[in-house]
N, C-alpha and C positions, 0 to 999 in steps of 0.2 A: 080770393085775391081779386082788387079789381084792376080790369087793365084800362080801362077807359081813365083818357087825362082827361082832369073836371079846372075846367076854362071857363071864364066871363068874357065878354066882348064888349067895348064900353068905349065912348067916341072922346076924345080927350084934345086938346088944345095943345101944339107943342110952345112953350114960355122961350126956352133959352139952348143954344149949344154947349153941351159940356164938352164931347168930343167931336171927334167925326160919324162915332156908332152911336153916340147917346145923348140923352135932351130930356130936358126940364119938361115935363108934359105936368099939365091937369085938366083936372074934369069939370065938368060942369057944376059938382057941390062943393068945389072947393080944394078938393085933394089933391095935395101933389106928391109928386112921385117920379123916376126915374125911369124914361120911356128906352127902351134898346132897337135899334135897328136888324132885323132877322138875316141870317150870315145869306139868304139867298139871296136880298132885295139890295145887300148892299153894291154892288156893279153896277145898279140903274142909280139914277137923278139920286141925291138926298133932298131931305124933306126938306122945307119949308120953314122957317119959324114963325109960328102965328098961323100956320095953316090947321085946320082938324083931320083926325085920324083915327081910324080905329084904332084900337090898343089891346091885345090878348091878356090878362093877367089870370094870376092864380088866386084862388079865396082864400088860401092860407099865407100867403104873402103879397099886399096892397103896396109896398113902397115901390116895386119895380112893375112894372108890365115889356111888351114887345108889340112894334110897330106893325102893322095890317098889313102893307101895300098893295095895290091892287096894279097886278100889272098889265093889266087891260086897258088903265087908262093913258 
């Protein structure tokens, strides 16, 4: 059994507000998909729309990913 979670990390563009947690993101070839906000990061600032972000996604599911934030900066 493996226990390592298998992650991409991929810079993404947020497009539009859906909610307060969620947003219109795509990448750079074109894809869009549903970016979510991670339950830690949501307390600080929200993003940006039109700013870039990393974005966590899974390989077995491209339509959603999770937002990076870095709270360093």
């Amino acid at each position: 059994m493996r226990d390592k979670k298998e992650t991409i990390l991929l810079d993404a563009q947020l497009i539009s507000v859906i909610d307060n947690y969620a947003f219109d993101a795509e990448l750079p070839n074109g894809h869009r998909f549903v970016a979510f906000l991670r339950r830690n990061d949501q307390a600080g600032p929200l993003p940006q729309v039109g700013a870039r972000y990393t974005v966590e996604m899974s390989p077995y599911d491209m339509s959603k990913g999770r937002l990076v934030i870095d709270q360093e900066q």
